[in-house]
ChimeraX commands (.cxc) that place a marker at each C-alpha (Angstrom):
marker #1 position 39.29,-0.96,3.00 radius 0.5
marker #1 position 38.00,0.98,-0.20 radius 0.5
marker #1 position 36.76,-2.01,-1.70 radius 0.5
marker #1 position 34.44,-2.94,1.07 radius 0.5
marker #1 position 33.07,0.78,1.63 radius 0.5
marker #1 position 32.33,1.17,-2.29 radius 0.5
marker #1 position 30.90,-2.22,-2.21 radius 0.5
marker #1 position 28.73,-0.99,0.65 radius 0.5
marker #1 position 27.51,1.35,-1.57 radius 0.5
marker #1 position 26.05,-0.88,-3.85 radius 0.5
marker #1 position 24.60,-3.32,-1.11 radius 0.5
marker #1 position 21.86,0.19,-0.61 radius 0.5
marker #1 position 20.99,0.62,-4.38 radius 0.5
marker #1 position 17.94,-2.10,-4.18 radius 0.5
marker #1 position 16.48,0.88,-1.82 radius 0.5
marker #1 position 17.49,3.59,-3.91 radius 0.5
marker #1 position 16.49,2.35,-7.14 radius 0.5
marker #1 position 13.03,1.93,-5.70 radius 0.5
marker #1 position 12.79,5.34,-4.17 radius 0.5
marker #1 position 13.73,6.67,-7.12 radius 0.5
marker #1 position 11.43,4.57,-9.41 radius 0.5
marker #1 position 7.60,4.92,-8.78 radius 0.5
marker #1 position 6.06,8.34,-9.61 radius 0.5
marker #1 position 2.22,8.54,-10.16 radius 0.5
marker #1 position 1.27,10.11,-13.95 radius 0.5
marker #1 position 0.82,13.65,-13.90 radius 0.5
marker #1 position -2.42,13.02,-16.87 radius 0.5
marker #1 position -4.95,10.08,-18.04 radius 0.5
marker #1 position -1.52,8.81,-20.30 radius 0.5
marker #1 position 1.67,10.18,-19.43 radius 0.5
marker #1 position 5.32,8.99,-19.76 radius 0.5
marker #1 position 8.02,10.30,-17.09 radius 0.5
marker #1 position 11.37,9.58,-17.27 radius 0.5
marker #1 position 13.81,10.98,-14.72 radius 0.5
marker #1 position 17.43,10.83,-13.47 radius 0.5
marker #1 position 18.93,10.52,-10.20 radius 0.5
marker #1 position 22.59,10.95,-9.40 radius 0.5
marker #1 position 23.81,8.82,-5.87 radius 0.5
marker #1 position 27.25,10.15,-4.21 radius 0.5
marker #1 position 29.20,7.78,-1.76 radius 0.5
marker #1 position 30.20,8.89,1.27 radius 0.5
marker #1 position 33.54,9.98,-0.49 radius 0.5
marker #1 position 31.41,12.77,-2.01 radius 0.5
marker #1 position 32.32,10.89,-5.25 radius 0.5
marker #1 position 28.84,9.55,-7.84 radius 0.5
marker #1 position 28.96,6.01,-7.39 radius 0.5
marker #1 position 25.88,5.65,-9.31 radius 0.5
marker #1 position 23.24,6.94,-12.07 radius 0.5
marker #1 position 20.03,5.92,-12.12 radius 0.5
marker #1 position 17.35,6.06,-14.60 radius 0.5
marker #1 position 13.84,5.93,-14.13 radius 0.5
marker #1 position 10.26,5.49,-16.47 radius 0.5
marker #1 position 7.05,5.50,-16.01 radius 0.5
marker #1 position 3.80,4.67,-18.09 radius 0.5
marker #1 position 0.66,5.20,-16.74 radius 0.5
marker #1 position -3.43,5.36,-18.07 radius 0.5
marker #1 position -5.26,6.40,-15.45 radius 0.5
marker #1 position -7.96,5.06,-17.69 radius 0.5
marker #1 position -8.44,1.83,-17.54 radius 0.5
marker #1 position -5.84,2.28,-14.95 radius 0.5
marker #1 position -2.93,0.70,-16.14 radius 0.5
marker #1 position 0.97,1.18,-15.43 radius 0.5
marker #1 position 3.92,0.01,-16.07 radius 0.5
marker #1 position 7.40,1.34,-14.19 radius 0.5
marker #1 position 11.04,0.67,-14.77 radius 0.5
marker #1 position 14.22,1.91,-13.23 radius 0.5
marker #1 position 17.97,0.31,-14.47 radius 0.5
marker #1 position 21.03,1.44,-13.01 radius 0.5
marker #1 position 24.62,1.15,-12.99 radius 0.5
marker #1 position 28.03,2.15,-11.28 radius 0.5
marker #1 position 29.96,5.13,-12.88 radius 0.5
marker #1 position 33.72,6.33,-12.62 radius 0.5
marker #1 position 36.01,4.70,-10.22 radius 0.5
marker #1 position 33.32,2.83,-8.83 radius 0.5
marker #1 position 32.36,1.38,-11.47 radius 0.5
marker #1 position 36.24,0.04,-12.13 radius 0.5
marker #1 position 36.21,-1.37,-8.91 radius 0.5
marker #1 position 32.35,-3.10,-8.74 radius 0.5
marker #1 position 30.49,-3.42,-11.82 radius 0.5
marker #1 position 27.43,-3.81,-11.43 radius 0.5
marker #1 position 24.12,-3.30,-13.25 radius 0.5
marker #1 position 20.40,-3.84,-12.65 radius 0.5
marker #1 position 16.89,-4.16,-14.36 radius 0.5
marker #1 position 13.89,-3.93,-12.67 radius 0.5
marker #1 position 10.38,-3.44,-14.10 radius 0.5
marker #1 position 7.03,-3.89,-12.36 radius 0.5
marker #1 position 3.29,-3.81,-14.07 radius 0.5
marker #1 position -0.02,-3.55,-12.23 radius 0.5
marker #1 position -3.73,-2.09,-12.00 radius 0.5
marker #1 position -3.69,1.80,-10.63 radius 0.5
marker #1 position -6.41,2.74,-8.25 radius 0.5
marker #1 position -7.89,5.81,-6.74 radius 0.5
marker #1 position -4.30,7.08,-4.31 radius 0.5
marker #1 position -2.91,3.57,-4.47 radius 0.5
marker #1 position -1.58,0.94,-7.34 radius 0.5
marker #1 position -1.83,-2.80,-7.05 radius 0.5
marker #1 position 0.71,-5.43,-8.74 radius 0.5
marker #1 position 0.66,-7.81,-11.15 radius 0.5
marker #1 position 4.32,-8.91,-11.64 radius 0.5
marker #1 position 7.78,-7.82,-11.32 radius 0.5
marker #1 position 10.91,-9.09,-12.32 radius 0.5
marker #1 position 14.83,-8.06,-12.31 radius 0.5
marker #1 position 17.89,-8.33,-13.60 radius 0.5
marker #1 position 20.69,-7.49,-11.78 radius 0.5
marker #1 position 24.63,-8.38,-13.32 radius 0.5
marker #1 position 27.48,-8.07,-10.84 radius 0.5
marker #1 position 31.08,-8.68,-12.14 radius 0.5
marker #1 position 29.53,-10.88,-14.51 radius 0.5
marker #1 position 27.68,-13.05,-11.67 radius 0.5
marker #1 position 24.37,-12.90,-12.80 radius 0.5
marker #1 position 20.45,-13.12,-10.37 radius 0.5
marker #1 position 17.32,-12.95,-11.88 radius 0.5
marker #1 position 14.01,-12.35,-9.54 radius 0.5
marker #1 position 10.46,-12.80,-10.23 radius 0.5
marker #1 position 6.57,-12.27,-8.68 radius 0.5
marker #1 position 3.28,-12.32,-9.77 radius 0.5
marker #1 position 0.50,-10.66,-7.52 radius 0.5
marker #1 position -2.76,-12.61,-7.71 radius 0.5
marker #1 position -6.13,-10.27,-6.90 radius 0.5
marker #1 position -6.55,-12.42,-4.24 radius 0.5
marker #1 position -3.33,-11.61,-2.38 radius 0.5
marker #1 position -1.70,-15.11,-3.49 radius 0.5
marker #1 position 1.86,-14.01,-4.34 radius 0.5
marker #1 position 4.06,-16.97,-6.02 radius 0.5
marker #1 position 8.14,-15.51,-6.63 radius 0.5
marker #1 position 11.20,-16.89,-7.33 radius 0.5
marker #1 position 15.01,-16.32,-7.18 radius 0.5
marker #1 position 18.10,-17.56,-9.04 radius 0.5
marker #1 position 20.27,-18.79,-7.64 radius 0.5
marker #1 position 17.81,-19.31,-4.87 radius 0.5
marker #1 position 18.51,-17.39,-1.25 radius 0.5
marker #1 position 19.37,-19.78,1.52 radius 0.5
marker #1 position 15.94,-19.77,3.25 radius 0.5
marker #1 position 12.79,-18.94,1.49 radius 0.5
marker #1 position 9.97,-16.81,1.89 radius 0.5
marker #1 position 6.60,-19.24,2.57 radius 0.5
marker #1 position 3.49,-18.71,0.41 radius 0.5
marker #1 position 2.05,-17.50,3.55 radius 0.5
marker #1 position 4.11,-14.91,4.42 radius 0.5
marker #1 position 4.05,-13.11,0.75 radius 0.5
marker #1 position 0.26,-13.14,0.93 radius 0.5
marker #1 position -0.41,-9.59,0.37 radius 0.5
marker #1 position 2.95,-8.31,-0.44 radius 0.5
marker #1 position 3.71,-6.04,-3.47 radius 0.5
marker #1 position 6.95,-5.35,-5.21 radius 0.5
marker #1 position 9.43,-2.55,-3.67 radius 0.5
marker #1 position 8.57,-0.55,-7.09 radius 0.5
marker #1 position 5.10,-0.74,-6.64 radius 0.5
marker #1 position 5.30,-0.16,-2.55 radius 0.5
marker #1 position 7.08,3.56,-3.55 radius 0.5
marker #1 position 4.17,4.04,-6.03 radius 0.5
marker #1 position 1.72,3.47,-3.60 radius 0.5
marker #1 position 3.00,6.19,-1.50 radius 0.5
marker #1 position 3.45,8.83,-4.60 radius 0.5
marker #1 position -0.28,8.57,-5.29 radius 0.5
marker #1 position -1.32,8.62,-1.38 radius 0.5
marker #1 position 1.01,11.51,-0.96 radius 0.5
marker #1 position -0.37,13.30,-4.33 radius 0.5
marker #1 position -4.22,13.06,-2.82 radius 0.5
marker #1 position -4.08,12.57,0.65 radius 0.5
marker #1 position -0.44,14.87,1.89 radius 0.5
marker #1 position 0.64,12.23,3.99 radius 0.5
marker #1 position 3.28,9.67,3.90 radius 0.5
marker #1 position 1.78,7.33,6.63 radius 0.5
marker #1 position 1.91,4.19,5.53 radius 0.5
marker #1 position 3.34,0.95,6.03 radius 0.5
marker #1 position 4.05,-1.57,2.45 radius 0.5
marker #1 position 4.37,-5.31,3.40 radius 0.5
marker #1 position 6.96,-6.22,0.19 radius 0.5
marker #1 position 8.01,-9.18,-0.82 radius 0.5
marker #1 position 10.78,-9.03,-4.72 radius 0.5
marker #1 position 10.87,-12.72,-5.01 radius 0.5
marker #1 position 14.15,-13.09,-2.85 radius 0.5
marker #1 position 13.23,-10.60,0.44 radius 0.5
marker #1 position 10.40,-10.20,2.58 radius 0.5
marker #1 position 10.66,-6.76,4.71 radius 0.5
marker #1 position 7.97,-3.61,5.63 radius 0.5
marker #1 position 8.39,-0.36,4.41 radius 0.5
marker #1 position 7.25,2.19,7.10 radius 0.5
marker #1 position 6.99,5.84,6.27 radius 0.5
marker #1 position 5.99,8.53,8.32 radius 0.5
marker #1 position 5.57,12.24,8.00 radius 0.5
marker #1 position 8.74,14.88,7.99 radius 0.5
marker #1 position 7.05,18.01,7.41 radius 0.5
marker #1 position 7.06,20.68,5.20 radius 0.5
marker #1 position 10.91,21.90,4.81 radius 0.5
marker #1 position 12.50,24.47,2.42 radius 0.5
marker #1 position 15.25,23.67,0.56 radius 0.5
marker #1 position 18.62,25.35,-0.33 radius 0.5
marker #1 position 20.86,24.57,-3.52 radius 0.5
marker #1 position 23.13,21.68,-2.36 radius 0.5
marker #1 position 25.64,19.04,-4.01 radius 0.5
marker #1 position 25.38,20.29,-7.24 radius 0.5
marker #1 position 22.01,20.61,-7.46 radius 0.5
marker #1 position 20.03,23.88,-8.03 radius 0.5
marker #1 position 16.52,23.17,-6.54 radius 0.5
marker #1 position 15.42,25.56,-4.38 radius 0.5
marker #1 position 11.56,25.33,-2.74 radius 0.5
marker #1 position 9.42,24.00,-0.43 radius 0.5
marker #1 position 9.49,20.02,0.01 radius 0.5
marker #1 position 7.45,17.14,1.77 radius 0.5
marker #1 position 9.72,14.55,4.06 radius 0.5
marker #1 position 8.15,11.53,4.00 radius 0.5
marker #1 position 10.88,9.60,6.68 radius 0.5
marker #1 position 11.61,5.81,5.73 radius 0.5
marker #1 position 12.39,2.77,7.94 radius 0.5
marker #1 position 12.80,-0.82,6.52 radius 0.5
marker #1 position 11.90,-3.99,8.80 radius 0.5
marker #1 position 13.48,-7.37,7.43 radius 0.5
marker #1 position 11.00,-10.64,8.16 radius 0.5
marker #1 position 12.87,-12.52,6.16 radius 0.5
marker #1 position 15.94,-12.06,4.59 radius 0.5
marker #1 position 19.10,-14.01,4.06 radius 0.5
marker #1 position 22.15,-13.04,6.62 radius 0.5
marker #1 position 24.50,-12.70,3.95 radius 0.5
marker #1 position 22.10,-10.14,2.35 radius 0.5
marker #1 position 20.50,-8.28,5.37 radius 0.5
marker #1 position 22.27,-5.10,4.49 radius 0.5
marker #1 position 21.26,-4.90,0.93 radius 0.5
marker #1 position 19.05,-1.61,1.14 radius 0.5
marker #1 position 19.05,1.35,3.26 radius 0.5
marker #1 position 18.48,0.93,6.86 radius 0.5
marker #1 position 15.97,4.17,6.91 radius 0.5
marker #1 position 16.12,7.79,5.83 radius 0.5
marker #1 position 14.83,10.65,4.26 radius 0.5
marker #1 position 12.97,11.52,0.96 radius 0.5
marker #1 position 12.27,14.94,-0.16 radius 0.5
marker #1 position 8.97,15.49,-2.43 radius 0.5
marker #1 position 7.80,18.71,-4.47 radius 0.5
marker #1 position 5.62,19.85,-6.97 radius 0.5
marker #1 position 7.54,20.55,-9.79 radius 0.5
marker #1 position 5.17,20.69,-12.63 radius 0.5
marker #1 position 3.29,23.98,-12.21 radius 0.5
marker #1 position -0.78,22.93,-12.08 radius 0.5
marker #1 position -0.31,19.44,-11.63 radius 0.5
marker #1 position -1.20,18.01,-8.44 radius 0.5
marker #1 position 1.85,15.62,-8.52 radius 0.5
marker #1 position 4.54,15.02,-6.59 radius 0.5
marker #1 position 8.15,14.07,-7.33 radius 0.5
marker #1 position 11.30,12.95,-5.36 radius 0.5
marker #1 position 14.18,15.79,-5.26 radius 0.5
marker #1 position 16.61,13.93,-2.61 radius 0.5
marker #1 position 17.29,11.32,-0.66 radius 0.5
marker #1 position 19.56,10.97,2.64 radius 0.5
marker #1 position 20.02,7.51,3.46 radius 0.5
marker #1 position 21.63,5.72,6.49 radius 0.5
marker #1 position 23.63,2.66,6.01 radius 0.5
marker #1 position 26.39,0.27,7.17 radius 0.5
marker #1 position 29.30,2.89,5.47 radius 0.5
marker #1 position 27.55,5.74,6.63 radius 0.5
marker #1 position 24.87,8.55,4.45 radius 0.5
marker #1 position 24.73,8.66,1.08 radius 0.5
marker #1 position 22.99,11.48,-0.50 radius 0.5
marker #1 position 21.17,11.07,-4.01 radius 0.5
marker #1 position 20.02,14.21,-5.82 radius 0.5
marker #1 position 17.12,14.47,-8.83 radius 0.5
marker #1 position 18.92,15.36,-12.12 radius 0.5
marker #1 position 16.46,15.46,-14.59 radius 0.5
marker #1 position 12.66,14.95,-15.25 radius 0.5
marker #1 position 11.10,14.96,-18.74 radius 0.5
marker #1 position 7.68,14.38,-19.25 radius 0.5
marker #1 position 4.72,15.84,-21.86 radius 0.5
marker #1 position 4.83,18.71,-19.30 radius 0.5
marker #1 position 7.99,19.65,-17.93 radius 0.5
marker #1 position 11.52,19.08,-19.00 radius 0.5
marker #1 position 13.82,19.85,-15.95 radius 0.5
marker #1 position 17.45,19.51,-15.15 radius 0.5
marker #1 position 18.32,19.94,-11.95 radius 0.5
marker #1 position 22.12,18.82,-11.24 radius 0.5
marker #1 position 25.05,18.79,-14.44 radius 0.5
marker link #1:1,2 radius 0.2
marker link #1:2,3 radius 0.2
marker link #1:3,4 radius 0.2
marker link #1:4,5 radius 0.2
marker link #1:5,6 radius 0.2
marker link #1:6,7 radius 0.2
marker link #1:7,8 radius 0.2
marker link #1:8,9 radius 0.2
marker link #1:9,10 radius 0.2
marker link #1:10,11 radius 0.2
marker link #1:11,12 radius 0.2
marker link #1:12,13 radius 0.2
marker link #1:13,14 radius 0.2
marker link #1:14,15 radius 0.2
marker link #1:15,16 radius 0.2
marker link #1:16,17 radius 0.2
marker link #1:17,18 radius 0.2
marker link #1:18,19 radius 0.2
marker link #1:19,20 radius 0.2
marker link #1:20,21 radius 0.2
marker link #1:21,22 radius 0.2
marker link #1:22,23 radius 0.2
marker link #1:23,24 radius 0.2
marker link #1:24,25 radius 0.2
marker link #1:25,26 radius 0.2
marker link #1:26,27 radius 0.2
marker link #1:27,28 radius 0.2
marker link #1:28,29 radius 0.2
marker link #1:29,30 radius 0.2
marker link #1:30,31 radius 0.2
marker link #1:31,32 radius 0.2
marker link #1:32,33 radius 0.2
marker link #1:33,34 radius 0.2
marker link #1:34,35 radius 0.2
marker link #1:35,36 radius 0.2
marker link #1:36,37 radius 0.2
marker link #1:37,38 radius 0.2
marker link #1:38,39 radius 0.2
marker link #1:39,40 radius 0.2
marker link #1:40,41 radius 0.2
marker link #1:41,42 radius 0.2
marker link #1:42,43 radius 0.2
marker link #1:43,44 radius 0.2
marker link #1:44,45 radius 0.2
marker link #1:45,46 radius 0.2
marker link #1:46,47 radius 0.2
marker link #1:47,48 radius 0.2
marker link #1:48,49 radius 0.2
marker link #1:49,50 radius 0.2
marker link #1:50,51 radius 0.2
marker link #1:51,52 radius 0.2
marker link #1:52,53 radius 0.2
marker link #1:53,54 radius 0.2
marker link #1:54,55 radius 0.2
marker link #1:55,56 radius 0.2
marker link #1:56,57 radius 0.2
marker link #1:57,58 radius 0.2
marker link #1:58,59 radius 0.2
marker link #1:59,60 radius 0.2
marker link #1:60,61 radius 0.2
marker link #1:61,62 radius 0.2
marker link #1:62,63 radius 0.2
marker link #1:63,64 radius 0.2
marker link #1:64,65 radius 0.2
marker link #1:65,66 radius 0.2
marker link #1:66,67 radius 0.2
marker link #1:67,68 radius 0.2
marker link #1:68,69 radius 0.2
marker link #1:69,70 radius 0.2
marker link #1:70,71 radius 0.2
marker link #1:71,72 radius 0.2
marker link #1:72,73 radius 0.2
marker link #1:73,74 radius 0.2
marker link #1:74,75 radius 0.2
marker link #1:75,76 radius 0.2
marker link #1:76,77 radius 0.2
marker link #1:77,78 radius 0.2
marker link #1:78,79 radius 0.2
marker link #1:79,80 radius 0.2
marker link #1:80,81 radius 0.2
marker link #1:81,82 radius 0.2
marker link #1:82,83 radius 0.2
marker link #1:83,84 radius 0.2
marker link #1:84,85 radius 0.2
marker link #1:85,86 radius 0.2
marker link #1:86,87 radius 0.2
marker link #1:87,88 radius 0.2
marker link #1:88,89 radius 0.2
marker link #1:89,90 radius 0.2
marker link #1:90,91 radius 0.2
marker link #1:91,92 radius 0.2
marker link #1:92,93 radius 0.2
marker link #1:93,94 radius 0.2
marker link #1:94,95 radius 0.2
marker link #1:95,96 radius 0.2
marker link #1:96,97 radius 0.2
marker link #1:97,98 radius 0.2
marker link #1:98,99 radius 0.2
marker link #1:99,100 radius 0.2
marker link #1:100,101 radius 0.2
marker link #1:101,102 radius 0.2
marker link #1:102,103 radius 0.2
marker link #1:103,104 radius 0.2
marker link #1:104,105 radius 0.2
marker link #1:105,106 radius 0.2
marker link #1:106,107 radius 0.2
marker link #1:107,108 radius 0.2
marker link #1:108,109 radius 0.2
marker link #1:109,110 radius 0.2
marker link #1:110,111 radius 0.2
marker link #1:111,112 radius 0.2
marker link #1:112,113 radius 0.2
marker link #1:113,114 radius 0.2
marker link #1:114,115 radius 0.2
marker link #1:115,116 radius 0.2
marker link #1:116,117 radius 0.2
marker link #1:117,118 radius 0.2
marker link #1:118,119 radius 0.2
marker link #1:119,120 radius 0.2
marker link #1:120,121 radius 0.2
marker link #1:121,122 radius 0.2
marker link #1:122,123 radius 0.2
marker link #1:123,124 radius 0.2
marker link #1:124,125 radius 0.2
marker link #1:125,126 radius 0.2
marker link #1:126,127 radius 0.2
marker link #1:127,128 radius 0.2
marker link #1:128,129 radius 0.2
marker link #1:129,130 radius 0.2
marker link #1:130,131 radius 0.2
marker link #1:131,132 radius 0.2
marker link #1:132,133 radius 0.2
marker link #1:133,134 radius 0.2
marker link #1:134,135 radius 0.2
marker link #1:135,136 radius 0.2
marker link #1:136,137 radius 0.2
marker link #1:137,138 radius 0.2
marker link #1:138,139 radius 0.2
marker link #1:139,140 radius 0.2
marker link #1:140,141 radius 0.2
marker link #1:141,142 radius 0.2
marker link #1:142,143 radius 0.2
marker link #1:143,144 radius 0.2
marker link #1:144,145 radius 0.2
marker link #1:145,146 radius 0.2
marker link #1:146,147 radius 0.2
marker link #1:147,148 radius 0.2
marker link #1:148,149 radius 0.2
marker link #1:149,150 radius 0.2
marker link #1:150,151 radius 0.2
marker link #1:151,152 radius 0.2
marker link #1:152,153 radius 0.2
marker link #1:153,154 radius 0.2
marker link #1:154,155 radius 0.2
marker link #1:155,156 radius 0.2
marker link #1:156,157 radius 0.2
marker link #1:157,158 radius 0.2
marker link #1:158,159 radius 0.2
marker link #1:159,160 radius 0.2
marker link #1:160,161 radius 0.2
marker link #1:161,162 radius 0.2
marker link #1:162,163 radius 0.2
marker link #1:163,164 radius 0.2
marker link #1:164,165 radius 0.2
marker link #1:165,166 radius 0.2
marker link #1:166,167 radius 0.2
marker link #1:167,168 radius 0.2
marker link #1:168,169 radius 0.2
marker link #1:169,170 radius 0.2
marker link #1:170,171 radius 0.2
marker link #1:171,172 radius 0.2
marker link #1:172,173 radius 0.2
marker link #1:173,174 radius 0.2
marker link #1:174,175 radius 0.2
marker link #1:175,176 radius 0.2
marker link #1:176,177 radius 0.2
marker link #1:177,178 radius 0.2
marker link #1:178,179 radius 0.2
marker link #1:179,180 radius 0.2
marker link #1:180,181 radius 0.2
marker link #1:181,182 radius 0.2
marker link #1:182,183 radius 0.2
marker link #1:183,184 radius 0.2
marker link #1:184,185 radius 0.2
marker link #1:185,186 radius 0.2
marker link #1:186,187 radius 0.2
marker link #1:187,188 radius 0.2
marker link #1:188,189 radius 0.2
marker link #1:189,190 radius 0.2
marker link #1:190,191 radius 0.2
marker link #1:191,192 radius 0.2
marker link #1:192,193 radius 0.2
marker link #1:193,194 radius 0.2
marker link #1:194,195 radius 0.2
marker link #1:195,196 radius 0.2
marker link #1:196,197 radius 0.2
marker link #1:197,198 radius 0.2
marker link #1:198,199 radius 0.2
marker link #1:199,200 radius 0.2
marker link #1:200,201 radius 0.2
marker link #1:201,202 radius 0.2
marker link #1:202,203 radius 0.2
marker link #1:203,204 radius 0.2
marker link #1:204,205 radius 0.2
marker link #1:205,206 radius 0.2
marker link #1:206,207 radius 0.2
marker link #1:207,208 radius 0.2
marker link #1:208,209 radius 0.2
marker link #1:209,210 radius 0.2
marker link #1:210,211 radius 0.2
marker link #1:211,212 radius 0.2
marker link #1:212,213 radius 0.2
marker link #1:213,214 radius 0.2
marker link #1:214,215 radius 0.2
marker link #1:215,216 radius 0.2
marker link #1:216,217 radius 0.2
marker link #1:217,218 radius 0.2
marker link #1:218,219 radius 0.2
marker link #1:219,220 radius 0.2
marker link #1:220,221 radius 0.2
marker link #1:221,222 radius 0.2
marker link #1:222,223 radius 0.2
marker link #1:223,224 radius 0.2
marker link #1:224,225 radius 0.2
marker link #1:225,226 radius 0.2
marker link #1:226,227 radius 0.2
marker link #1:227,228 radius 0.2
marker link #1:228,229 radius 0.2
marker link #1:229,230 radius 0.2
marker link #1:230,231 radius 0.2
marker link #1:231,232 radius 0.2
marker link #1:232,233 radius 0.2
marker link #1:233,234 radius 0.2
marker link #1:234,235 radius 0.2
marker link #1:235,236 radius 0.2
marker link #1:236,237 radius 0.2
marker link #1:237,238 radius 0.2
marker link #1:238,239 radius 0.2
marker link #1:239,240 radius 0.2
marker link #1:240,241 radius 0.2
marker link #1:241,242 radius 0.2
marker link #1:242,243 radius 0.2
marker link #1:243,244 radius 0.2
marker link #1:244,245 radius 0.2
marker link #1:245,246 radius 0.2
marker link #1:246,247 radius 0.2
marker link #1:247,248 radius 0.2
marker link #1:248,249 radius 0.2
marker link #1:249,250 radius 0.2
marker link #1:250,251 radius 0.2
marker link #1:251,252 radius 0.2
marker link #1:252,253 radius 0.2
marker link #1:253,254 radius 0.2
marker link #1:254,255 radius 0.2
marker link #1:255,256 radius 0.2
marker link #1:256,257 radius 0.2
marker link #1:257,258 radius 0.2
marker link #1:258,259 radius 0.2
marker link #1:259,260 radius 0.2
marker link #1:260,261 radius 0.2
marker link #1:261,262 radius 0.2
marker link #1:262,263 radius 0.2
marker link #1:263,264 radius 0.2
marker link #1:264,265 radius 0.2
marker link #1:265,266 radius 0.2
marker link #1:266,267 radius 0.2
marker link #1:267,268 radius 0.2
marker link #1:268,269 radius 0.2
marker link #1:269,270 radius 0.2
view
């Protein structure tokens, strides 16, 4: 019975690695790397994730990356370990894709996934080992990547203040919608070890599968909550400080640890 519920755990990272990912530069070139910390329902940390971004807004270029991997007892029991990295064209509150791969290493099983997004909306992606039914050309027309889906809502919720908006994604392997919607303005109190304290944006998620393998449908959170704030005094940005996620074992909770960038250097949670 442990086995399955921290394997459970794992089956959400996809989702939490790309909430955690995508955050819009805070200059023309800026580099932001930050840390997230994700605790099981066990109140245990069952993973670590680590986050970069590059970005010029001139010529408007950017390139994210996120990698994660089990820690502590969980990792003894499931180790597991992921790459992901996406690259594409930013544009005025919104980024578009060029190609995105990853990596992901699971008890030494090994899947490799990878799209590139034509300016057309022609999206051609691959899997392997391939998933038992495949995503048609059709379908993936206009998709993006789930890193570049989260970016696209940092930079529409940086200029516009909403989260409204609905990503069609497609990573090579899965074809789902991500639908956000507004939460309102909250304040927040010191919680799970981490010492942020202010006033936060919920943007509230829910992810639709179109086409995804049966074996696999529960890879990724079901919906939830993320928590934005401005956290660089001046700068118009906004960054993710939690995260409460439902899924088949129940919420997990994932907390900002650190953010360094050319403008801040934070840390939020030991």
């Amino acid at each position: 019975m442990k086995v399955r519920r921290v394997t459970g755990v794992f089956r959400l990272a996809a989702a939490l690695f790309c909430c955690a990912a995508p955050i819009a530069a805070a200059n023309a070139e800026d580099r932001i790397a930050i840390k997230i910390d994700v605790i099981g329902p066990l109140g245990m940390r069952v993973l670590q994730m680590h986050s970069l971004l590059e970005a010029e807004e001139n010529p408007g270029r950017y390139a994210v990356s996120v990698d994660y991997a089990t820690t502590g007892l969980a990792g003894m029991m499931v180790d597991q370990k992921t790459y992901a990295v996406a690259h594409g064209q930013l544009v005025p509150g919104s980024a578009v894709p060029a190609s995105f791969r990853n990596h992901t290493s699971r008890n030494g099983v090994e899947r490799d996934s990878q799209v590139r997004y034509s300016g057309d909306g022609t999206v051609q992606g691959s899997s392997n080992p391939p998933p038992s039914t495949t995503v048609a050309p059709t379908a993936a027309r206009g998709t993006v990547d789930n890193l570049s889906a989260y970016l696209r809502l940092e930079r529409q919720l940086a200029t516009r203040g909403t989260c409204a908006l609905t990503v069609p994604v497609f990573d090579g392997r899965h074809l789902y919608d991500l639908i956000f919607t507004d939460g309102g303005q909250q304040t927040l109190k010191p919680e799970g070890g981490q010492n942020f304290e202010g006033v936060a944006t919920a943007c509230k998620m829910t992810r639709y599968n179109r086409t995804v393998d049966e074996a696999e449908k529960d890879e990724g959170a079901r919906d939830g909550t993320i928590w934005y704030a401005r956290l660089i005094p001046g700068s118009n940005m906004m960054f993710p400080v939690r995260m409460k996620l439902s899924t088949q074992i129940g919420t997990v909770d994932a907390y900002l640890a650190e953010l360094q960038s050319s403008k801040a250097n934070l840390k939020l949670r030991n």
